[in-house]
Structures are given as structure tokens and as C-alpha cells.
BASE-884267 format. One record per atom (N, C-alpha, C): residue number from 1; atom name; x, y, z. Coordinates in Angstrom, 2 decimals. Last residue first. Example, Ala and Ser with C-alpha at 12.3 -4.5 7.8 and 13.67 -1.06 7.14 Angstrom:
2
seq=2&atom=N&px=12.85&py=-2.25&pz=7.08 .
seq=2&atom=CA&px=13.67&py=-1.06&pz=7.14 .
seq=2&atom=C&px=12.90&py=0.03&pz=7.87 .
seq=1&atom=N&px=13.19&py=-5.69&pz=7.80 .
seq=1&atom=CA&px=12.30&py=-4.50&pz=7.80 .
seq=1&atom=C&px=13.20&py=-3.30&pz=7.80 .
# end
This chain:
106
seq=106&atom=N&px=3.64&py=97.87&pz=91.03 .
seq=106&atom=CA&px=4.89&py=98.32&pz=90.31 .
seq=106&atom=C&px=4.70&py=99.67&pz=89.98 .
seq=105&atom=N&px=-0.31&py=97.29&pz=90.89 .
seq=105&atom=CA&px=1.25&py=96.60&pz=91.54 .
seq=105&atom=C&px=2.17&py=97.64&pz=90.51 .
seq=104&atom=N&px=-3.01&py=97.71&pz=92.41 .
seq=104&atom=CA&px=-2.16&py=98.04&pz=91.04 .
seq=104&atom=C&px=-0.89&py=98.10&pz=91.85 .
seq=103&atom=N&px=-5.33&py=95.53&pz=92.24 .
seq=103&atom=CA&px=-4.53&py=95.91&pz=92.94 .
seq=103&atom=C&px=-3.46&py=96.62&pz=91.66 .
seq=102&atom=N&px=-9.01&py=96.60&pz=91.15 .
seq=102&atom=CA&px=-8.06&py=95.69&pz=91.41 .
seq=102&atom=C&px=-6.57&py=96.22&pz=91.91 .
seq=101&atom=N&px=-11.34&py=97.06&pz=88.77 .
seq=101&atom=CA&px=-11.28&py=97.73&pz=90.45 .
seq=101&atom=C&px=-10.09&py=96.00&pz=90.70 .
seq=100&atom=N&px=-11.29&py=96.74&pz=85.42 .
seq=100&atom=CA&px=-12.14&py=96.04&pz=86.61 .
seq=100&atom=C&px=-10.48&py=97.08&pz=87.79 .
seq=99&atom=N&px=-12.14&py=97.05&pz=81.80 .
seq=99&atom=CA&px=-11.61&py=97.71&pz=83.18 .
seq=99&atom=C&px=-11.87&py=97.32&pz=84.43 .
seq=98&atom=N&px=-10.92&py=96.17&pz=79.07 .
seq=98&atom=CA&px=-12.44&py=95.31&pz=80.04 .
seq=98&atom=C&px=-10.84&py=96.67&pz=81.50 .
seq=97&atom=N&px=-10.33&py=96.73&pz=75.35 .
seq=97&atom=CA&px=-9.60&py=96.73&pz=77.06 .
seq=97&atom=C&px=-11.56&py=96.73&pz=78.08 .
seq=96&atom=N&px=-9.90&py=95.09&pz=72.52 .
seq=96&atom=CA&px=-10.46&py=95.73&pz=73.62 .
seq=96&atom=C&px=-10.01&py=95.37&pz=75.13 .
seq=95&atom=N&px=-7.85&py=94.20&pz=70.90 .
seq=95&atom=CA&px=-9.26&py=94.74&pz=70.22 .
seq=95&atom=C&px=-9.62&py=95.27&pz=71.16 .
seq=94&atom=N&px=-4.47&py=94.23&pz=70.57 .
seq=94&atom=CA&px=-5.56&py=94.92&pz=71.45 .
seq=94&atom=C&px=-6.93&py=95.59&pz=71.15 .
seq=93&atom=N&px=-3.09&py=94.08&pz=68.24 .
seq=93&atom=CA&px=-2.97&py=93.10&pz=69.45 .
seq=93&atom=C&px=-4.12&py=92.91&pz=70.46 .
seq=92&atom=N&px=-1.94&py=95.27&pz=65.53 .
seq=92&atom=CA&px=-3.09&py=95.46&pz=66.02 .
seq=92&atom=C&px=-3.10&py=94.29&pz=67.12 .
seq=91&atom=N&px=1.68&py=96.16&pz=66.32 .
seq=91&atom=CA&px=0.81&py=95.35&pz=65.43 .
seq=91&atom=C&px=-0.29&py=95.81&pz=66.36 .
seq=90&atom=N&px=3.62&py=97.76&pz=67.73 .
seq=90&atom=CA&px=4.22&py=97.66&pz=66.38 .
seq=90&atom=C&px=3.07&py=96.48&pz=66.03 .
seq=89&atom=N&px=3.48&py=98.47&pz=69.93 .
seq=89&atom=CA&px=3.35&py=96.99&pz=70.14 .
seq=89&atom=C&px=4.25&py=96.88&pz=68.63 .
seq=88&atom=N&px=2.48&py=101.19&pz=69.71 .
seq=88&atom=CA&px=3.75&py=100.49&pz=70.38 .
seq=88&atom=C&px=4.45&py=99.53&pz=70.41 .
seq=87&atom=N&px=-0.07&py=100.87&pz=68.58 .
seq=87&atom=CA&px=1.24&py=101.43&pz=67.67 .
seq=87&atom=C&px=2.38&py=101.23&pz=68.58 .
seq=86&atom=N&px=-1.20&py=99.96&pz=70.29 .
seq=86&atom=CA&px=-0.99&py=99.19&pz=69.05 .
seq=86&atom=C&px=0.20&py=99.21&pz=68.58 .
seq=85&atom=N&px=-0.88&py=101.67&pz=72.61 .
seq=85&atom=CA&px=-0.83&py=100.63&pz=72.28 .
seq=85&atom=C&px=-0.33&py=99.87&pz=71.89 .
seq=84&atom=N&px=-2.78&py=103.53&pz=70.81 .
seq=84&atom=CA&px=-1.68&py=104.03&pz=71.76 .
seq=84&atom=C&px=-0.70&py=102.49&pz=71.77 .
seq=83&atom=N&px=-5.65&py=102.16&pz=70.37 .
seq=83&atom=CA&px=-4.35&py=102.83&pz=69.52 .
seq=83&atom=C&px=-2.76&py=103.15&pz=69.69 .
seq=82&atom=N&px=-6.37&py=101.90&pz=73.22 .
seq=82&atom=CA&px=-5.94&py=100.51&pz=72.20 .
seq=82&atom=C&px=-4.62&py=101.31&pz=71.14 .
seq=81&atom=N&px=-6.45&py=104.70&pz=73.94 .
seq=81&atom=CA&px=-5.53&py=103.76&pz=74.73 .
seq=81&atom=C&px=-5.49&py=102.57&pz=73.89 .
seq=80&atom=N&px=-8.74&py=105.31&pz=72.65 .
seq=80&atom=CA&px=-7.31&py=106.30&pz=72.53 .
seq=80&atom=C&px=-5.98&py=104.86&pz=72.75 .
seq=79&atom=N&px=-10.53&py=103.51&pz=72.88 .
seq=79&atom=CA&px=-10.01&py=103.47&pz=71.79 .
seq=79&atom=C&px=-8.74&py=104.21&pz=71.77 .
seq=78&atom=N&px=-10.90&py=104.42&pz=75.95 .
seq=78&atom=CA&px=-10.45&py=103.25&pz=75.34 .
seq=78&atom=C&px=-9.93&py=102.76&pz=73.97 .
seq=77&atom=N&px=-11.34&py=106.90&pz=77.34 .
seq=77&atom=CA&px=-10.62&py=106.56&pz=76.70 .
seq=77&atom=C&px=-9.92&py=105.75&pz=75.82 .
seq=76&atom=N&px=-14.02&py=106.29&pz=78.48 .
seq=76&atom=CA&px=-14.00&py=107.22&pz=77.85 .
seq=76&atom=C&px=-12.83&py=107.09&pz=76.71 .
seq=75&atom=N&px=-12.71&py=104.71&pz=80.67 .
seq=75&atom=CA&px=-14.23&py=103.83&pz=79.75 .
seq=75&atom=C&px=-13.88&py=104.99&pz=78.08 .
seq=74&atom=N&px=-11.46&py=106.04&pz=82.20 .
seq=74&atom=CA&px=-10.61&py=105.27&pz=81.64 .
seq=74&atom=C&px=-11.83&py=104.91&pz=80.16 .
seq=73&atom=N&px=-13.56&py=107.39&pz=83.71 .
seq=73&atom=CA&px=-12.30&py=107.88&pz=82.86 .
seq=73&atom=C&px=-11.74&py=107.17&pz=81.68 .
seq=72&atom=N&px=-15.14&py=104.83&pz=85.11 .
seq=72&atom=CA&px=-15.64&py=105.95&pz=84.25 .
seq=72&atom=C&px=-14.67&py=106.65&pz=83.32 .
seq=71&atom=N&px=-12.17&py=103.77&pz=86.51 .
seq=71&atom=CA&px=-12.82&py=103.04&pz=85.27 .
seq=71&atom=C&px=-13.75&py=103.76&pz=84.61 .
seq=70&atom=N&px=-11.41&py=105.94&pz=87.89 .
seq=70&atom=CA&px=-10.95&py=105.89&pz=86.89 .
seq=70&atom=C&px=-11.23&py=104.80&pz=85.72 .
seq=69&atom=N&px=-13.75&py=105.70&pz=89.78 .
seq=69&atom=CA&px=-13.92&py=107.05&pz=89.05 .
seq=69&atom=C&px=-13.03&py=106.71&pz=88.19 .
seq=68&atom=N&px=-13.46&py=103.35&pz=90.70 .
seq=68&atom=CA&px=-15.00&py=103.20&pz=90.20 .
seq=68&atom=C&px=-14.33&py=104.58&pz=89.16 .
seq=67&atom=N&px=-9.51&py=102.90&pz=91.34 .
seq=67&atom=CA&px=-11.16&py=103.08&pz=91.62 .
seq=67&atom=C&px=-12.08&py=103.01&pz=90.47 .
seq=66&atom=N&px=-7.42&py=101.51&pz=90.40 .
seq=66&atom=CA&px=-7.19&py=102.03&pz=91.65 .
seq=66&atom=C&px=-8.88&py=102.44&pz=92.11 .
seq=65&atom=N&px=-7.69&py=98.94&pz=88.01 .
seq=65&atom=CA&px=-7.98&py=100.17&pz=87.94 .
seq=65&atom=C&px=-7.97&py=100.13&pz=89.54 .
seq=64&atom=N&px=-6.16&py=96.35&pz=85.44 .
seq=64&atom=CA&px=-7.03&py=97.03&pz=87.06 .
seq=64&atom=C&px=-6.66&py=98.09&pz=87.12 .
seq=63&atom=N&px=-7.38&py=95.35&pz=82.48 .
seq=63&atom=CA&px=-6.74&py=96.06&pz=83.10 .
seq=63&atom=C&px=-7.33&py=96.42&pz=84.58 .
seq=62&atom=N&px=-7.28&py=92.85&pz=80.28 .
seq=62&atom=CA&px=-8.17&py=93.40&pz=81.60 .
seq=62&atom=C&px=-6.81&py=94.37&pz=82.16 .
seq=61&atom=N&px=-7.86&py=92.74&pz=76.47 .
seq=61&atom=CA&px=-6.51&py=93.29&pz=77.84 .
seq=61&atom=C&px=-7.48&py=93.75&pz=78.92 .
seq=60&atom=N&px=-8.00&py=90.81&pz=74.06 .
seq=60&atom=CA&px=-8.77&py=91.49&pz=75.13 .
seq=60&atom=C&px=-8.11&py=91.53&pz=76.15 .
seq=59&atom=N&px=-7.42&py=89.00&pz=72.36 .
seq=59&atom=CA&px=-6.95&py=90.07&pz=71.99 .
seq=59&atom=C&px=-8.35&py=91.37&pz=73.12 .
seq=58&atom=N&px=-7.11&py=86.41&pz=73.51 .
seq=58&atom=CA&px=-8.03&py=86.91&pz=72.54 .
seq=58&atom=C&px=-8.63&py=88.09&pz=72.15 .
seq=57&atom=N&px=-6.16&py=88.00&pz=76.78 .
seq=57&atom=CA&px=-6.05&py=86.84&pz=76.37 .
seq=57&atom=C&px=-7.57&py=87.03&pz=75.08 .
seq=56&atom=N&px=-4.06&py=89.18&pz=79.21 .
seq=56&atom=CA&px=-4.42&py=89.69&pz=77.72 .
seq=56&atom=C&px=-4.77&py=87.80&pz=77.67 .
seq=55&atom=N&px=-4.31&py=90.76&pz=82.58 .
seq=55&atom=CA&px=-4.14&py=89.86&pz=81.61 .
seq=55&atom=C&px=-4.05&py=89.86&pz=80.47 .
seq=54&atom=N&px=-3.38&py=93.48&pz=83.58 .
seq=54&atom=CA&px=-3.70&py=92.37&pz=84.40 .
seq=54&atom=C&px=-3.66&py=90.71&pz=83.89 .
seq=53&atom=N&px=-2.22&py=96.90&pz=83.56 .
seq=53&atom=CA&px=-2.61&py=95.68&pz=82.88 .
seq=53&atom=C&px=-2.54&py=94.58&pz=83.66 .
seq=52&atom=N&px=-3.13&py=99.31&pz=86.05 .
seq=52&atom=CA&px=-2.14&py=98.06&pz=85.26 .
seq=52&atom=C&px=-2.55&py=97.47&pz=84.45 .
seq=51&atom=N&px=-3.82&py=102.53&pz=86.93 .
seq=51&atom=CA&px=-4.30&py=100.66&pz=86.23 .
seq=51&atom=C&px=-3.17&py=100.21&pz=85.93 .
seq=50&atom=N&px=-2.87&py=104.88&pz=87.89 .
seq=50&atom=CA&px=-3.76&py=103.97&pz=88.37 .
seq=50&atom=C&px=-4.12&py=103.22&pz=88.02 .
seq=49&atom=N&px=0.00&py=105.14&pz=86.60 .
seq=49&atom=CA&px=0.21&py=105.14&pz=88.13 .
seq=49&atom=C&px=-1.94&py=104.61&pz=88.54 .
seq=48&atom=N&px=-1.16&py=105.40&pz=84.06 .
seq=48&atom=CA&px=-0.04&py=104.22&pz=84.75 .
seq=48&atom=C&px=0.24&py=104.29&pz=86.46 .
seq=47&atom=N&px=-2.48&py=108.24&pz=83.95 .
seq=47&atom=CA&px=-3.00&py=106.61&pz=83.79 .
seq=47&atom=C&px=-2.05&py=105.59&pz=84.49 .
seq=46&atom=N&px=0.52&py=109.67&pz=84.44 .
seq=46&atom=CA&px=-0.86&py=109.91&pz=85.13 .
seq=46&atom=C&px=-1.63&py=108.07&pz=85.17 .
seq=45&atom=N&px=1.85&py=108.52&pz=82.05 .
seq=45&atom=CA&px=2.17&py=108.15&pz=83.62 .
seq=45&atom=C&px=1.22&py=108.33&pz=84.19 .
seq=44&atom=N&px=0.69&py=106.62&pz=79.19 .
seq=44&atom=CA&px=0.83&py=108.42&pz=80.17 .
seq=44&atom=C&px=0.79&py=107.71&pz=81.41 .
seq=43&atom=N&px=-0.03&py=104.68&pz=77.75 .
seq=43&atom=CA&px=-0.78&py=105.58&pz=78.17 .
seq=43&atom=C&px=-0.51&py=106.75&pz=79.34 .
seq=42&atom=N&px=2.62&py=104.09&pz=76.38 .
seq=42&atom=CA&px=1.31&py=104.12&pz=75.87 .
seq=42&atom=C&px=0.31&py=104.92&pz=76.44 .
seq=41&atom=N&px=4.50&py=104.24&pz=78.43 .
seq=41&atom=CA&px=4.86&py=105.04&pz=77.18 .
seq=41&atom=C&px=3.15&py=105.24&pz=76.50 .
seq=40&atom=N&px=3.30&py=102.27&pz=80.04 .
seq=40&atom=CA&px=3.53&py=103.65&pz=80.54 .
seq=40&atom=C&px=3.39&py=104.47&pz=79.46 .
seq=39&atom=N&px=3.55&py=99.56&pz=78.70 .
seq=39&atom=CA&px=2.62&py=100.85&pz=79.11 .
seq=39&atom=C&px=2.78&py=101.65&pz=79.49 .
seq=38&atom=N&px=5.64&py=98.31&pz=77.38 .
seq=38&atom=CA&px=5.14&py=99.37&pz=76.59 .
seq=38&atom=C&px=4.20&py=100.42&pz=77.40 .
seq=37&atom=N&px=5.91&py=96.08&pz=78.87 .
seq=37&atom=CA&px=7.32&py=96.77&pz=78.71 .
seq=37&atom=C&px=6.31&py=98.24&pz=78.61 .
seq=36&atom=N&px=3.44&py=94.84&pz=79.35 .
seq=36&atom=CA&px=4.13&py=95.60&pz=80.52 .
seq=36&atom=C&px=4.83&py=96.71&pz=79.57 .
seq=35&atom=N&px=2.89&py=93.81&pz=76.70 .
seq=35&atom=CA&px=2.16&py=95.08&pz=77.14 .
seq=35&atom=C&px=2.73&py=95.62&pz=78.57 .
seq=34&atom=N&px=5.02&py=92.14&pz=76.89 .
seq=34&atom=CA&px=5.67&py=93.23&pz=75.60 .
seq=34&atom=C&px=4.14&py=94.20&pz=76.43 .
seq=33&atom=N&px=4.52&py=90.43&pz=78.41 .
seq=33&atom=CA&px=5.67&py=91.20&pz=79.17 .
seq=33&atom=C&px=5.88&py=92.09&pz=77.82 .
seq=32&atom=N&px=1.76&py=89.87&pz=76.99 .
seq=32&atom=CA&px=1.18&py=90.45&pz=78.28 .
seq=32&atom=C&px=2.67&py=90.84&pz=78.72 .
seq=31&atom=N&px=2.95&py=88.42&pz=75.05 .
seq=31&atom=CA&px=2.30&py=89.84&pz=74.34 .
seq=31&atom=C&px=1.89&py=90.25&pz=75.71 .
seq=30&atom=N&px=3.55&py=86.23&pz=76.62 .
seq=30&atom=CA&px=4.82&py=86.60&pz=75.67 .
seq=30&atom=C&px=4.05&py=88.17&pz=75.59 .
seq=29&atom=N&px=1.14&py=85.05&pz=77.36 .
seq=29&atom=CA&px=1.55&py=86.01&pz=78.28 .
seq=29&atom=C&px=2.98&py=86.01&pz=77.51 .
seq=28&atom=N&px=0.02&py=83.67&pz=74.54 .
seq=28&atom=CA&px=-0.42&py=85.32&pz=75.23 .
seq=28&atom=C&px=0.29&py=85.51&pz=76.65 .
seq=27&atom=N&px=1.66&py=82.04&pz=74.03 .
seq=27&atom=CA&px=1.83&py=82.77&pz=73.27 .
seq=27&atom=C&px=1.11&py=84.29&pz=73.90 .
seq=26&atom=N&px=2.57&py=80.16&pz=76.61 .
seq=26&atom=CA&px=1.76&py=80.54&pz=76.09 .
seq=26&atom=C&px=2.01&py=81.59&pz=75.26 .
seq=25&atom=N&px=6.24&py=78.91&pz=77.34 .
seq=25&atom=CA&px=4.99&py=79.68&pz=77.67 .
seq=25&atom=C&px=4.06&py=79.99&pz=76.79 .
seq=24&atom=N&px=7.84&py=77.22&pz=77.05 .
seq=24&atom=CA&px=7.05&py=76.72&pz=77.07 .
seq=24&atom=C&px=5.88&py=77.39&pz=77.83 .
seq=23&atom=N&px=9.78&py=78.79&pz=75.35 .
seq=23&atom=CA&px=9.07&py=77.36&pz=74.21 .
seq=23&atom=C&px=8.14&py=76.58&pz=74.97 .
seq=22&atom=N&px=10.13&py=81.13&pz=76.88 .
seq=22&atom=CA&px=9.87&py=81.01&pz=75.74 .
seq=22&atom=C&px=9.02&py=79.81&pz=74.76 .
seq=21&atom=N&px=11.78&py=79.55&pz=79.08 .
seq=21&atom=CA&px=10.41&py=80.20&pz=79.46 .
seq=21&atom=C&px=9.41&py=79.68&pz=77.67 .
seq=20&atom=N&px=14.44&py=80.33&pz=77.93 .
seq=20&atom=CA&px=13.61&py=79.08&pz=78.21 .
seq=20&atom=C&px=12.71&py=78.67&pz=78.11 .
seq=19&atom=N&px=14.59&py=82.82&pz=77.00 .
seq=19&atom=CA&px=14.72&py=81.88&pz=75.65 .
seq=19&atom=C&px=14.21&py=80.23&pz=76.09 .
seq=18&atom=N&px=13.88&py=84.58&pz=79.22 .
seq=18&atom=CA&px=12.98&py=84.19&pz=78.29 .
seq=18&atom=C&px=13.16&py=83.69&pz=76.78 .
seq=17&atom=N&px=16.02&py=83.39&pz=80.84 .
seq=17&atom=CA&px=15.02&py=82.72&pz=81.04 .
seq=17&atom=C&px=13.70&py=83.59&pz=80.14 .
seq=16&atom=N&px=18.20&py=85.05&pz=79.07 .
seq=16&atom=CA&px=17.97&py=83.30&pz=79.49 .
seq=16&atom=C&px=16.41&py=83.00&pz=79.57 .
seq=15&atom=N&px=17.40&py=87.03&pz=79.01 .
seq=15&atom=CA&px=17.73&py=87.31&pz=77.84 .
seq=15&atom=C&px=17.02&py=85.31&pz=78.08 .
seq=14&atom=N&px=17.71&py=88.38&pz=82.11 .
seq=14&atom=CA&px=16.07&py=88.30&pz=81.40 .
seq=14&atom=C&px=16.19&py=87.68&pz=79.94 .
seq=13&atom=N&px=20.35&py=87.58&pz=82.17 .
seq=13&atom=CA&px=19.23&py=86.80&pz=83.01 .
seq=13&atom=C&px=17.88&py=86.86&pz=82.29 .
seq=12&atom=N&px=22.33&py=88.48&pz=80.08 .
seq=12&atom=CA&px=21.50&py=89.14&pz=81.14 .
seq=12&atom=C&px=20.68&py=88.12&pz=81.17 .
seq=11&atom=N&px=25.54&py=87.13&pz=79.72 .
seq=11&atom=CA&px=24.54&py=87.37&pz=78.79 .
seq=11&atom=C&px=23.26&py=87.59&pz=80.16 .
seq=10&atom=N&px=28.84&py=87.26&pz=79.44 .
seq=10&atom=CA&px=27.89&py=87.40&pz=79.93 .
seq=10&atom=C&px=26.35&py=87.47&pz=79.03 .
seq=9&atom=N&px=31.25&py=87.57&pz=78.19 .
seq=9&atom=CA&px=30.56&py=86.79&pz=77.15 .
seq=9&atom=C&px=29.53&py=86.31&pz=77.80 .
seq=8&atom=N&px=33.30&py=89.54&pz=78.70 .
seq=8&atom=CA&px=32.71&py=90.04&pz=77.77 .
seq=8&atom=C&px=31.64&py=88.83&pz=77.14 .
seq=7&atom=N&px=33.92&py=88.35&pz=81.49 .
seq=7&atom=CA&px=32.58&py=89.22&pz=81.69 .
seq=7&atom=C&px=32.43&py=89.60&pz=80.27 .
seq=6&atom=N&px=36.15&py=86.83&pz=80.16 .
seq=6&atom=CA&px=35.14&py=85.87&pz=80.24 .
seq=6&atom=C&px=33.91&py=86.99&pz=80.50 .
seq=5&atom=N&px=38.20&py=88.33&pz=80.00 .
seq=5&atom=CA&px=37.72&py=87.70&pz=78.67 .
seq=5&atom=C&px=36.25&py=87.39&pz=79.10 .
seq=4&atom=N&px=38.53&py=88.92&pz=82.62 .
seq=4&atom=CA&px=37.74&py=90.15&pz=81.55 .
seq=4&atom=C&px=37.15&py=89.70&pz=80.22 .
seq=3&atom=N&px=39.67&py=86.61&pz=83.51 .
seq=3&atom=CA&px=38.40&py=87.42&pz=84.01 .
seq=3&atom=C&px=37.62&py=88.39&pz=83.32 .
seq=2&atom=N&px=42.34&py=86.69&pz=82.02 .
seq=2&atom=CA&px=41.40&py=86.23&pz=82.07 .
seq=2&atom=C&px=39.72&py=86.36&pz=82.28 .
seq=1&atom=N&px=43.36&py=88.94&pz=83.57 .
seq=1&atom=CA&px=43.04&py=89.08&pz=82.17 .
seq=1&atom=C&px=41.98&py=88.06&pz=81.75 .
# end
């Protein structure tokens, strides 16, 4: 019985170390694990399976791209994709996305 008291007062790992993390991380990679959480939803799996986001810093998101042909693609889309985004983010965060040829992780 005991034991049960105590799993009701668990608290998840990601909850800890970003109340640690928190006071002594930079204010822009806080808005670079809210642009992880959000991308997919933002820009469509298709897209998500070839760029990642890479950095954000002064409201400019590098994203890597799998090739030359989806940074042409991608170029096209950019305002779609800030908007997209934004409105995820729930604020304007993302004046502009910079596309560069890089590893796309996850």
C-alpha cells in the first residue's frame, strides 16, 4: 500500500530537468524544444521527414534540409511554414527560416 501512495507523487523526468535546465538555459533553446515539440504538426510529415530544425536564434530558425531540391521547395514555402508555426507556437517567434543541406536526425 505503501508503494502506491508513493507512484501517485512521481513526477516525469522531462518535467525535472526542464525546471533545472530552465534557470540556466538560454531563452532561445527553451523556443528551439517548443519548435521541436510543434514541427511536424506545423509543417506536414512529408516536409518533416526532410528538414529539421537546427537552431533558432533572433527570431531566425536554420533548418537542415536532406538536399539542394528541398531547399528550392522549401525556399517557395517559407512564409507558409513561418505562419504554420507561429500559430503553433501560439506567438510571432519566427521572422525567418535560412535553409542549409545538413543531417536530419529523429
Amino acid at each position: 500500500m505503501d508503494k502506491k501512495k508513493k507512484n501517485n507523487n512521481l513526477i516525469h523526468i522531462s518535467d525535472v530537468l526542464n525546471s533545472a535546465l530552465g534557470k540556466f538555459r538560454p531563452a532561445q533553446d527553451i523556443w528551439m524544444m517548443r519548435v521541436w515539440d510543434v514541427w511536424e504538426g506545423a509543417v506536414g510529415k512529408p516536409i518533416a521527414m526532410n528538414a529539421k530544425p537546427d537552431s533558432f536564434k533572433d527570431g531566425i530558425l536554420i533548418v537542415n534540409v536532406s538536399s539542394s531540391t528541398w531547399i528550392h521547395q522549401l525556399t517557395f514555402l517559407e512564409k507558409e511554414m513561418i505562419l504554420n508555426i507561429n500559430k503553433h507556437l501560439d506567438q510571432p517567434l519566427i521572422k525567418k527560416i535560412r535553409f542549409k543541406i545538413g543531417k536530419i536526425l529523429g
